[in-house]
C-alpha positions in Angstrom: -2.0 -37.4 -26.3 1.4 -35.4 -24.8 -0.6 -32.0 -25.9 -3.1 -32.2 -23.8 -3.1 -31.1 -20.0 -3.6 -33.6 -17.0 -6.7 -33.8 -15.6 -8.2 -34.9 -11.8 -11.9 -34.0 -11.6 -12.0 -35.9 -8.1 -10.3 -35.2 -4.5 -8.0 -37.6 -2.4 -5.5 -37.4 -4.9 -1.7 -36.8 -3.7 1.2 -36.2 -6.3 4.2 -37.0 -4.6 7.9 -36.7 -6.3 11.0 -38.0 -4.7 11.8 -33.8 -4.2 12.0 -30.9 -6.2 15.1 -29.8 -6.3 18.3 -31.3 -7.5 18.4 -35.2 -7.6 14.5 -35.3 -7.1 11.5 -35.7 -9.5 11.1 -33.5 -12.9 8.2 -33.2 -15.0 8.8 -31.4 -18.3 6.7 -29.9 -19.9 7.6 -30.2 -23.7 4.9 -28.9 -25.7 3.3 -25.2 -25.2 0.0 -25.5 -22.8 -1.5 -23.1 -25.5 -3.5 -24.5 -28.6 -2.4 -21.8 -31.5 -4.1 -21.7 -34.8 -4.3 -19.2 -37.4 -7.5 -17.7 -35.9 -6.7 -17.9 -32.0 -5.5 -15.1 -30.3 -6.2 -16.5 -26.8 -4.5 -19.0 -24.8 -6.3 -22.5 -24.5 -5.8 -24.8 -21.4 -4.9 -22.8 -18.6 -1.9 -25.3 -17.3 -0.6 -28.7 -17.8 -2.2 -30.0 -14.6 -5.8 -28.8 -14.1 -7.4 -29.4 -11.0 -10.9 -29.4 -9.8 -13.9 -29.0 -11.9 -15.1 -26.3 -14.1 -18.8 -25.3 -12.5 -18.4 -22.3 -11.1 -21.7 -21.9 -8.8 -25.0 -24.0 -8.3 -28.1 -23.2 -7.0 -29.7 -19.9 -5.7 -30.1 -21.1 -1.7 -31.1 -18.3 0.1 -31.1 -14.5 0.6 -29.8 -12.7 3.3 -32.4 -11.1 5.9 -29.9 -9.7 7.4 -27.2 -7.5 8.3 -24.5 -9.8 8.8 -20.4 -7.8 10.4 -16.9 -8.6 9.1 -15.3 -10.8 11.3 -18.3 -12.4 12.6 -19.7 -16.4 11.8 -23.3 -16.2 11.4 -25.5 -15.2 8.5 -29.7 -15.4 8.4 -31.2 -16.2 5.7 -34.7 -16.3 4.4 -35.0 -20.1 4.5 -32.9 -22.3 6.5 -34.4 -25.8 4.8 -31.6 -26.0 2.5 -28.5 -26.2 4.3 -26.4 -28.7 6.5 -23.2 -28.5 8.5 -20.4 -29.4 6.7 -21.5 -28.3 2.9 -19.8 -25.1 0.9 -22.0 -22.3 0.1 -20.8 -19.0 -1.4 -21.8 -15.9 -0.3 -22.4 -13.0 -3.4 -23.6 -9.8 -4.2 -23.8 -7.7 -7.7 -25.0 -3.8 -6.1 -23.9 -0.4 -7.3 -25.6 0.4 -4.0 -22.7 -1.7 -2.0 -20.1 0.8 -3.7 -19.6 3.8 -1.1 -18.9 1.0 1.9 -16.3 -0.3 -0.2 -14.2 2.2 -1.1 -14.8 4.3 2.3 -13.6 6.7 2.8 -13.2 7.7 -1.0 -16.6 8.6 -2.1 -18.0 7.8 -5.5 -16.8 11.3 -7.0 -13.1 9.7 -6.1 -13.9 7.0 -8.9 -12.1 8.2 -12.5 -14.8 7.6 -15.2 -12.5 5.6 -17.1 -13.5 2.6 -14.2 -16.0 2.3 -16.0 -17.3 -1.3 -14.6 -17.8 -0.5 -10.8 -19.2 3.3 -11.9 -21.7 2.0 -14.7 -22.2 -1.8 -12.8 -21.3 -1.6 -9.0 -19.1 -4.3 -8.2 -19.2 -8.1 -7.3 -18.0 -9.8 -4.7 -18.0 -13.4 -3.5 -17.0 -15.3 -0.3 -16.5 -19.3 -0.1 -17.5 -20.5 3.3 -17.6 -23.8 4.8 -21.5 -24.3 7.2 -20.3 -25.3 10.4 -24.0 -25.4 12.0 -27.5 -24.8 11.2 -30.1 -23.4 13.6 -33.4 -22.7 11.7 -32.6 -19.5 9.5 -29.6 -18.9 11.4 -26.3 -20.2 9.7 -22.8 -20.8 11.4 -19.9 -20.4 9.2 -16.8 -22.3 10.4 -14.5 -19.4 9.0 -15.3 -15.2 9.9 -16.4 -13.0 7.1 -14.0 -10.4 5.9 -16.4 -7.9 5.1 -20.0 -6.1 6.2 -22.8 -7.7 4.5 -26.1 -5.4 4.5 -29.1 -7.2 3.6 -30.2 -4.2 1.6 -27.3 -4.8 -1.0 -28.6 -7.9 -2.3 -26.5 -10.6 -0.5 -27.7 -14.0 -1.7 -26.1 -17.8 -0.9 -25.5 -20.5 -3.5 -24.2 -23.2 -3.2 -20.4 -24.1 -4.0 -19.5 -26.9 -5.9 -15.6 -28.3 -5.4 -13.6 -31.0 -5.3 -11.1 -31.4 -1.8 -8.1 -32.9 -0.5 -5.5 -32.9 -3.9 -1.9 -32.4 -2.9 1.2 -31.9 -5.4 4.6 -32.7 -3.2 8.2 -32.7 -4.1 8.3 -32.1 -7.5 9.9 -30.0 -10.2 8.1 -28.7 -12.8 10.4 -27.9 -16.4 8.5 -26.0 -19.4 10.1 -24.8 -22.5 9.8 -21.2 -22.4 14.0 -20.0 -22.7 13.0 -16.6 -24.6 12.7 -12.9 -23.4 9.8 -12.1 -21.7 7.5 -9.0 -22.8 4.3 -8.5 -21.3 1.5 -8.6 -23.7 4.0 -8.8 -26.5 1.9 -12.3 -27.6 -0.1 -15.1 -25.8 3.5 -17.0 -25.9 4.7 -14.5 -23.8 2.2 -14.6 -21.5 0.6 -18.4 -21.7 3.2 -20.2 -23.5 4.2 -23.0 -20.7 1.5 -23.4 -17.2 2.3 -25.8 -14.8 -0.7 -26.1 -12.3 -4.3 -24.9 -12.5 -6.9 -25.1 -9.7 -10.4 -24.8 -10.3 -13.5 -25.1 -7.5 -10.0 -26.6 -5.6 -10.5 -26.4 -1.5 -8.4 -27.9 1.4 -5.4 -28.5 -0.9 -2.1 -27.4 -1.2 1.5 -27.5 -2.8 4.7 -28.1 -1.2 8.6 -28.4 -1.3 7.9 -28.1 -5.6 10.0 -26.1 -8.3 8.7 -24.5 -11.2 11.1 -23.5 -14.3 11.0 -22.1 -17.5 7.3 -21.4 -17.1 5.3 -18.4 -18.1 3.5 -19.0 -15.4 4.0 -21.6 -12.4 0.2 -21.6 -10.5 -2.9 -20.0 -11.1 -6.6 -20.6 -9.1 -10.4 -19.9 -10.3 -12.9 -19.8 -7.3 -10.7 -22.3 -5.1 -10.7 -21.7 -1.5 -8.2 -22.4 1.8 -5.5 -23.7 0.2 -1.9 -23.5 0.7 1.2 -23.3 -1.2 4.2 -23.8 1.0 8.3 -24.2 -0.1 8.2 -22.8 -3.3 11.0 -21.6 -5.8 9.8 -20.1 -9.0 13.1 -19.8 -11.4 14.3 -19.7 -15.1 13.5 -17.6 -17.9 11.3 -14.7 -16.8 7.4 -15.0 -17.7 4.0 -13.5 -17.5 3.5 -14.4 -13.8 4.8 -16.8 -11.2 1.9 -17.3 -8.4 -1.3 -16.1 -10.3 -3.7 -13.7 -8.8 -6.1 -16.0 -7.1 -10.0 -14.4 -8.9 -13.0 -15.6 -7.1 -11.0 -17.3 -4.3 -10.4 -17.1 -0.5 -8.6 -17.7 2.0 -5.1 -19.1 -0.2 -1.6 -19.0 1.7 1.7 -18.5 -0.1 4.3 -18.5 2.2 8.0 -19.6 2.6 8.4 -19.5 -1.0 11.2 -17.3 -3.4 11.1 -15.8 -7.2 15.0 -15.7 -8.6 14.0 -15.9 -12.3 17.1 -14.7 -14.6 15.8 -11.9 -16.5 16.0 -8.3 -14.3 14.6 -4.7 -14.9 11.5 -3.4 -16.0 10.3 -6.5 -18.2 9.9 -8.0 -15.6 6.4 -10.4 -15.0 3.5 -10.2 -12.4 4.4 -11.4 -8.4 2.1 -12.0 -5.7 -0.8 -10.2 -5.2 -5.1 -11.1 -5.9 -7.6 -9.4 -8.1 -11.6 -10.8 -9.3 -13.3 -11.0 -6.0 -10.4 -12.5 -4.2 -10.8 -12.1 -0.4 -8.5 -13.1 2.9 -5.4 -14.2 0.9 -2.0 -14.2 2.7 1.5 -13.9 1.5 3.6 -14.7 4.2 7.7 -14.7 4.6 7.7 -14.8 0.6 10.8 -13.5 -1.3 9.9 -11.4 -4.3 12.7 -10.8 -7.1 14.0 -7.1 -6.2 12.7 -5.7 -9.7 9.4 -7.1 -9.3 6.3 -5.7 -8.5 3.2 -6.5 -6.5 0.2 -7.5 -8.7 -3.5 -6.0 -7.4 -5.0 -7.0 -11.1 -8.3 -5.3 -10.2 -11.7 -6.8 -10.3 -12.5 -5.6 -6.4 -10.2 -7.9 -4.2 -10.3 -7.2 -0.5 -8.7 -8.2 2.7 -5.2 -8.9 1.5 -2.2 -9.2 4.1 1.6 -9.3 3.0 3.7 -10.2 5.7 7.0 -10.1 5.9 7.4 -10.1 2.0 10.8 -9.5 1.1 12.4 -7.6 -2.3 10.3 -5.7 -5.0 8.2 -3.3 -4.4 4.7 -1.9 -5.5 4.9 0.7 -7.6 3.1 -1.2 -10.6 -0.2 -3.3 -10.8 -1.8 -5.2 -13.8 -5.1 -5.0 -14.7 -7.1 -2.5 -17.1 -8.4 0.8 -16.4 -12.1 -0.4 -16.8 -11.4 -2.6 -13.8 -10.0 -0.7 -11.3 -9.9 0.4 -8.7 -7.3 -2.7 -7.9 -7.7 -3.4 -4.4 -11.0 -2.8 -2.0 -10.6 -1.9 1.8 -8.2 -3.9 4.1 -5.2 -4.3 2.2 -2.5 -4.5 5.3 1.5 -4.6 4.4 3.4 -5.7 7.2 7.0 -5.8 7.8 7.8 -5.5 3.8 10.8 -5.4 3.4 12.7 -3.4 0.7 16.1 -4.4 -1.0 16.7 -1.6 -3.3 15.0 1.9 -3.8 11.6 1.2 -5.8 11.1 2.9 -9.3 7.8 4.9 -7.9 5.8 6.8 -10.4 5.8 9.4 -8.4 7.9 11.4 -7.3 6.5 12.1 -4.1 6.8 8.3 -3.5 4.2 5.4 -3.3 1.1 6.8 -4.3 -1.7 4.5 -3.8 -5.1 6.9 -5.6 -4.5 8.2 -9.4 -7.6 8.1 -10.1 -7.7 12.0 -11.0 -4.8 11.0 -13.9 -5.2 7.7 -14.2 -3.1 5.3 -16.3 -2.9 1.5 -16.6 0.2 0.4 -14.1 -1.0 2.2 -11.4 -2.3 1.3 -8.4 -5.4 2.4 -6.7 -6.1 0.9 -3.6 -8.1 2.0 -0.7 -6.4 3.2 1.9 -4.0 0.9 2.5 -2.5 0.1 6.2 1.5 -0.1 5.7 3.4 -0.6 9.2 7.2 -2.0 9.7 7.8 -0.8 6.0 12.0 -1.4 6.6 14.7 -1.6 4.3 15.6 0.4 2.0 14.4 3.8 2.7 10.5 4.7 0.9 8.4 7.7 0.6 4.9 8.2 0.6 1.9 10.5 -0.8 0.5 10.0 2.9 -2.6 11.3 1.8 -3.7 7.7 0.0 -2.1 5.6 2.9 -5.1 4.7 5.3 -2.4 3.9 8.2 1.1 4.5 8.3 3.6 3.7 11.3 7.1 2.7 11.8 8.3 3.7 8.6 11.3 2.7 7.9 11.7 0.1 11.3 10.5 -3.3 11.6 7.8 -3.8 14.2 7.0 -6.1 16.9 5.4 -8.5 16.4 7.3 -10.0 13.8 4.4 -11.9 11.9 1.3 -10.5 11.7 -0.2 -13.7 10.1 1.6 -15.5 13.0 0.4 -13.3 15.9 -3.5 -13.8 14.4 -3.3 -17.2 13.9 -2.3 -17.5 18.0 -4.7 -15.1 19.1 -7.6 -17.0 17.0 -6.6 -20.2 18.3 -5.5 -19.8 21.6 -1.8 -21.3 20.7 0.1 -21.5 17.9 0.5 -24.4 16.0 3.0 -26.4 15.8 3.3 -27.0 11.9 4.1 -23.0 11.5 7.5 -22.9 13.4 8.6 -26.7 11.8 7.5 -25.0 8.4 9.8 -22.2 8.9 12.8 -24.7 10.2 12.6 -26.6 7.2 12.4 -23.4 4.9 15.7 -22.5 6.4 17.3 -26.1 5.9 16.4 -25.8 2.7 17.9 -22.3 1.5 21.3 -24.5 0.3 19.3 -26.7 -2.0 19.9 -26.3 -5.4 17.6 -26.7 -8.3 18.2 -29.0 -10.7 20.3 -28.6 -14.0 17.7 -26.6 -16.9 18.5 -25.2 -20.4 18.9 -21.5 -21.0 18.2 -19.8 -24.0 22.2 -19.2 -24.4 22.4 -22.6 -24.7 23.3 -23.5 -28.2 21.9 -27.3 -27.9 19.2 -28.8 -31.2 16.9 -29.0 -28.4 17.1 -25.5 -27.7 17.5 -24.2 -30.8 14.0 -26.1 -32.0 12.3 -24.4 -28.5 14.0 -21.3 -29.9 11.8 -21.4 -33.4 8.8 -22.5 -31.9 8.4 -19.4 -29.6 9.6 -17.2 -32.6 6.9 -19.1 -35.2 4.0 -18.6 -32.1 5.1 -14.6 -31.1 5.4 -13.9 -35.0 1.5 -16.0 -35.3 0.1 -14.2 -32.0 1.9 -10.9 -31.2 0.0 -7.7 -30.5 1.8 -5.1 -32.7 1.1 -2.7 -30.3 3.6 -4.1 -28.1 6.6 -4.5 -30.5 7.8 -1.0 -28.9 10.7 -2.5 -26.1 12.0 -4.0 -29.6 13.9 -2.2 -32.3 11.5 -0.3 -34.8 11.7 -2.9 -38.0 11.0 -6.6 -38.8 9.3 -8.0 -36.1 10.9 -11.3 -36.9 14.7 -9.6 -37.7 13.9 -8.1 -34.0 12.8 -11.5 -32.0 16.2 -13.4 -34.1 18.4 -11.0 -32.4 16.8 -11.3 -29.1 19.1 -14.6 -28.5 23.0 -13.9 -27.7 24.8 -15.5 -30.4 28.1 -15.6 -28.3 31.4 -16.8 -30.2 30.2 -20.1 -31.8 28.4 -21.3 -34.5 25.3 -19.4 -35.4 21.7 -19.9 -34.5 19.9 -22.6 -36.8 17.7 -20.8 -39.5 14.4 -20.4 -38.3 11.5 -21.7 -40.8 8.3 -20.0 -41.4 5.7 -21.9 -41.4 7.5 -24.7 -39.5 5.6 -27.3 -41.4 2.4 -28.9 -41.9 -0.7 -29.6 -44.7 -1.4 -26.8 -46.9 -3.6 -26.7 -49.8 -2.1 -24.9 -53.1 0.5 -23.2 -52.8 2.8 -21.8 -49.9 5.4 -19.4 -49.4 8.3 -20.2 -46.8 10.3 -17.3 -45.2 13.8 -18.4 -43.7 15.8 -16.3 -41.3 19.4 -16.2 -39.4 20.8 -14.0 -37.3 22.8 -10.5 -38.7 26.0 -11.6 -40.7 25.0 -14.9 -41.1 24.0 -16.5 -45.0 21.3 -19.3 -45.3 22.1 -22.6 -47.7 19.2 -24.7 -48.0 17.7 -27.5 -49.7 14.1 -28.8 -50.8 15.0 -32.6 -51.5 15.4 -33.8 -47.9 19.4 -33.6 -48.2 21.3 -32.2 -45.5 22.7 -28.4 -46.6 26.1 -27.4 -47.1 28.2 -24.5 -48.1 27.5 -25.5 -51.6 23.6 -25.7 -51.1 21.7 -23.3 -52.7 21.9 -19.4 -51.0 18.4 -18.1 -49.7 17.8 -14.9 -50.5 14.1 -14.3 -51.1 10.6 -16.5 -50.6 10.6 -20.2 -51.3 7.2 -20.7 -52.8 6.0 -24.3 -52.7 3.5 -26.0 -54.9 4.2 -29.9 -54.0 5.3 -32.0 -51.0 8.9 -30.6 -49.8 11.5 -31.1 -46.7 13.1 -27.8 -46.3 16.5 -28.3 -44.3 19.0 -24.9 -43.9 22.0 -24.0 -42.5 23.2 -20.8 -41.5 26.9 -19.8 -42.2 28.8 -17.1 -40.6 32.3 -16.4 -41.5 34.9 -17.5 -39.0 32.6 -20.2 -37.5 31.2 -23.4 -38.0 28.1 -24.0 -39.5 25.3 -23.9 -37.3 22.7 -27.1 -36.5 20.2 -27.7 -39.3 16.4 -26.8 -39.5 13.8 -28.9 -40.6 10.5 -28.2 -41.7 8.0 -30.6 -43.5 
């Protein structure tokens, strides 16, 4: 069945193109990843490709006894008996008690009471570790925590069920999303085409792949230490390129680039983490100038961005209910800036609103900005935890780099070849993709279907970028008709079963007449001229034309 996503439920699995840029392996991805129906408002499938498996936590193992410090490896538990080196346990904790040690030095008077999950419920945070030893109740972790556990919070272990060791190399990924991207405008907008999904992933990664023409390229669910290296997210602008890993830690995105077509504010989600996401690391990643940082809320902590260059982080997703977006230890170093940001401030970044809040804003505690270069930037200095070097780049270059040397003693030799190879590979170019100017049948059928799904799943609320009117008058004239033919007529419904009686709506593009016929025949100037609602009682092909004055007749629609 081409509708359904790809499944590996198992690890040891490698996916290996022959590259994924020009010349080199594509996978298109034809059909929507999205099941629509006339009740579903909600994207189904999450991605073409889904990874790992779908329990998200098994048993209860043990409770902490006690206090266990961030950056440290060893946790005691009440009962040892159940763990053994080498399995994955998870770490969690659901406290309103835990709040006023997250959010330090804010207090919980700082909290708007529009957040109104972490004021009414506390918050919950998880951790993915991997046992390295076992020594009664005392338990080794192979990786440090990134945050103070107190025993009196409620810290309990479970045990982590995954699936390891699945690689995806050297491969482009094509979807089918050419149109103009508005966030939240419909679940088209923001599901329509997904290449990769990992769920309950660990110890994999993605490298030297393209993704085009996607609404969004990767997203993770509770998947831990994994990396996503060589990247180029291009194409038609959508909802989000590298998706806030929730319930995850310890991912890497690094050497990778956004240059999707579509600029200014519309523009979709970039890096960043939200839902319990801890220890992520974006490092030497090129952001599109006009995009933003994403913090989607949900009490992430422990995020570095290092050496991120272009956009900016003015603007975060995520509701007000689930804010703040980002818990302590949220470190920016060496960001580089390309153009002035559009702050919402005028004082500059500002990085606590929680006094006027409003969804788009940040609120992150206190974060610690150093080497901030570029383009010059302001600050409300009173919500930056640490500020130095404004302005300059700082020594050393890589914070991710310097950390990884220190922890290990040297460092490895994969991190330099990595960057060698990014930089052989700046000339590349991706391979040949269709734009949503291009006036091909393929196109022009893509075209209809992402009209049909936006018209079947919009939000009206979010028909305001769009000319007050028609919705459907207003997503026709979103596609440049250029000087040729015009745009095929796009056919509402575009087909199917239907019991009694149906009424089809036909539409062009301004200036341009409609000939059609019910008999299967192909339309011509001569065909009959639509002007109001077909209604259909029996079993009908409906083909149209659309005719514009001065210019050849356009392709023909079909609908059955």
């Amino acid at each position: 069945d081409n509708r359904r996503p790809l499944r590996i439920r198992r690890g040891g699995i490698v996916l290996r193109g022959s590259g994924g840029w020009e010349g080199g392996t594509q996978i298109w991805i034809v059909h929507p990843t999205i099941d629509v129906g006339p009740k579903l408002k909600e994207p189904m499938g999450g991605g073409w490709l889904q990874i790992g498996t779908l329990q998200n936590s098994g048993d209860v193992l043990a409770h902490l006894t006690g206090d266990a410090r961030r950056n440290g490896h060893v946790i005691e538990v009440h009962d040892g008996s159940a763990f053994r080196p080498g399995m994955w346990v998870s770490l969690r904790v659901r406290s309103k008690e835990i709040v006023g040690d997250v959010i330090s030095p804010y207090t919980l008077a700082d909290l708007s009471p529009l957040w109104t999950r972490i004021v009414e419920n506390g918050v919950t945070l998880v951790e993915h570790h991997l046992v390295k030893s076992v020594d009664g109740n005392r338990i080794t972790l192979r990786e440090p925590l990134k945050i103070d556990m107190k025993a009196e919070h409620g810290w309990y272990v479970t045990a982590y069920e995954n699936i390891a060791e699945v690689g995806i190399e050297d491969i482009c990924f094509q979807g089918a999303w050419i149109g103009k991207f508005y966030h939240h405008r419909s679940v088209m907008d923001d599901n329509g085409w997904e290449a990769v999904r990992f769920n309950n992933t660990v110890h994999s990664w993605i490298r030297r792949c393209t993704f085009i023409n996607l609404n969004g390229a990767v997203s993770f669910e509770s998947s831990s230490y994994m990396s996503l290296l060589h990247l180029e997210m291009s194409g038609a602008m959508g909802h989000s390129s590298i998706g806030t890993p929730r319930r995850c830690t310890g991912i890497l995105v690094g050497l990778s680039k956004e240059t999707p077509e579509q600029t200014g504010v519309h523009t979709n989600h970039s890096i960043g983490s939200a839902g319990s996401g801890v220890g992520h690391v974006f490092w030497r990643y090129t952001m599109h100038p006009d995009q933003s940082f994403d913090m989607h809320g949900m009490y992430p902590y422990a995020t570095l961005f290092d050496r991120v260059t272009g956009g900016n982080l003015t603007t975060t997703g995520g509701p007000n209910a689930s804010f703040p977006n980002h818990l302590k230890d949220f470190v920016v170093w060496n960001f580089r800036h390309v153009k002035e940001p559009p702050y919402r401030n005028k004082d500059g970044y500002d990085f606590w609103t929680a006094e006027r809040p409003k969804v788009g804003r940040p609120n992150i505690v206190k974060p610690v900005i150093v080497g901030m270069h570029g383009a010059p930037v302001r600050f409300v200095e009173s919500t930056v935890g640490v500020l130095e070097c404004n302005g300059q780049e700082v020594e050393p270059a890589s914070l991710y780099e310097a950390q990884l040397a220190d922890r290990l003693g040297f460092l490895p030799d994969w991190v330099e070849r990595a960057k060698r190879d990014w930089k052989a590979m700046a000339d590349l170019k991706l391979p040949p993709y269709p734009r949503g100017e291009d006036k091909t049948p393929w196109v022009a059928e893509k075209r209809a279907d992402i009209i049909r799904f936006i018209l079947e799943t919009g939000n009206p609320n979010v028909w305001t970028p769009l000319k007050a009117g028609d919705p459907l008058r207003d997503l026709i004239a979103e596609w440049p008709t250029a000087d040729s033919s015009p745009w095929p007529p796009v056919i509402i419904p575009g087909g199917g079963t239907f019991t009694g009686k149906i009424t089809v709506r036909l539409a062009a593009v301004e200036g341009a007449e409609i000939r059609y016929t019910l008999d299967g025949s192909e339309p011509t100037e001569s065909s009959a001229l639509y002007a109001e609602p077909i209604e259909l009682s029996a079993t009908a092909t409906v083909k149209a034309i659309a005719l514009k004055r001065g210019y050849p007749p356009s392709f023909i629609s079909s609908a059955i």
